[in-house]
N, C-alpha and C positions, 0 to 999 in steps of 0.2 A: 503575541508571545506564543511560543510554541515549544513542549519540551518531549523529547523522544528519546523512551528506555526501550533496552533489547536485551533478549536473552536468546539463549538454541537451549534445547528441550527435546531430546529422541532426533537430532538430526534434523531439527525445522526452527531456521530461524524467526524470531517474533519481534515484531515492532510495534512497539504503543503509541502513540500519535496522541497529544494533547494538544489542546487550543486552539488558535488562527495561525493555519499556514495562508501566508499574502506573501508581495512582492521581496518587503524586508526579512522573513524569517523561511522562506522558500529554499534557501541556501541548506540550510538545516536541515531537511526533510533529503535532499539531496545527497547531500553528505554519509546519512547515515541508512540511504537507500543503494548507496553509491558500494558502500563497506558492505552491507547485506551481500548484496550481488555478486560482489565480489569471492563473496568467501562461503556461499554457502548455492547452494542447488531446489533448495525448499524454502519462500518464505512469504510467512504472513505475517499481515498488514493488517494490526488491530485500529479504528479509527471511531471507534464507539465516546472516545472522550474529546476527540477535533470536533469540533462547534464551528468553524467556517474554514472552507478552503476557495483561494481567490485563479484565476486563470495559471497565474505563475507556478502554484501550486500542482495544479492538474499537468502543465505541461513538464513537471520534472517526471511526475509517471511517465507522462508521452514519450519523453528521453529516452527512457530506459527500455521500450517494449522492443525495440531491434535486437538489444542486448538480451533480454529473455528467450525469444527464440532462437537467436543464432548458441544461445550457450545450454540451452532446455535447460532454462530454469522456471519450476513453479515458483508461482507467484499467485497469492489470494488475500483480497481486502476482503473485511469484515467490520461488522457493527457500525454503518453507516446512518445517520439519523437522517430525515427524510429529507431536509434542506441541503447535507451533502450528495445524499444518493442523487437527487435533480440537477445539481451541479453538473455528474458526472454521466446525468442520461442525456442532457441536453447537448453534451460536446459526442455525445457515440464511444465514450470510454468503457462504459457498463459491457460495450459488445469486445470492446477487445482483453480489457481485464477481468476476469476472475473474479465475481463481488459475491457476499455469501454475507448471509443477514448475522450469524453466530460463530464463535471457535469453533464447536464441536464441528458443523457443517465444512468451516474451512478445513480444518484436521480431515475427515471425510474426504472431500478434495483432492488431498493432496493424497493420503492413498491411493481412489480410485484410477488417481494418474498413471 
């Protein structure tokens, strides 16, 4: 089960990530990662309350990283509890996304860009 709110706030859109993103609910995360990108140029990726993410998961990020750079968009995940942040060192995602332990840090971030 997986549920994901968004808000834009100063021109940075946010996404909050609850639950297990896996195969069936991957679509989701997808969808509203899809909409993000779409329509904005700044966004973070709160994930402080997802408690598991399964490969299908990690690959809707992977999707999306051509489209980030072809269109320069930030892009910053945050508040990963240690059994997602492993997920996401173990496939080499940590070196090509943006990961930042807090908001403020991701906010931070995204100016320094």
């Amino acid at each position: 089960m997986i549920d994901i709110e968004s808000k834009i706030e100063d021109g940075i859109c946010e996404l909050l990530v609850k639950g297990e993103v896996d195969a069936s609910s991957s679509i989701h995360l997808d969808n509203s990662l899809s909409e993000a990108l779409s329509s904005n140029t700044k966004v973070i990726v709160d994930l402080s309350k997802l408690e598991y993410i399964s490969s299908a998961g990690l690959g809707v990020f992977m999707s999306y990283l051509q489209q980030i750079e072809t269109d320069d968009i930030q892009l910053v995940l945050f508040g990963m509890n240690e059994k997602v942040m492993e997920v996401f060192q173990i496939l080499g995602l940590d070196q090509l996304i943006e990961i930042r332990e807090s908001k403020s840090e991701a906010l931070t971030a995204m100016k320094d860009a």
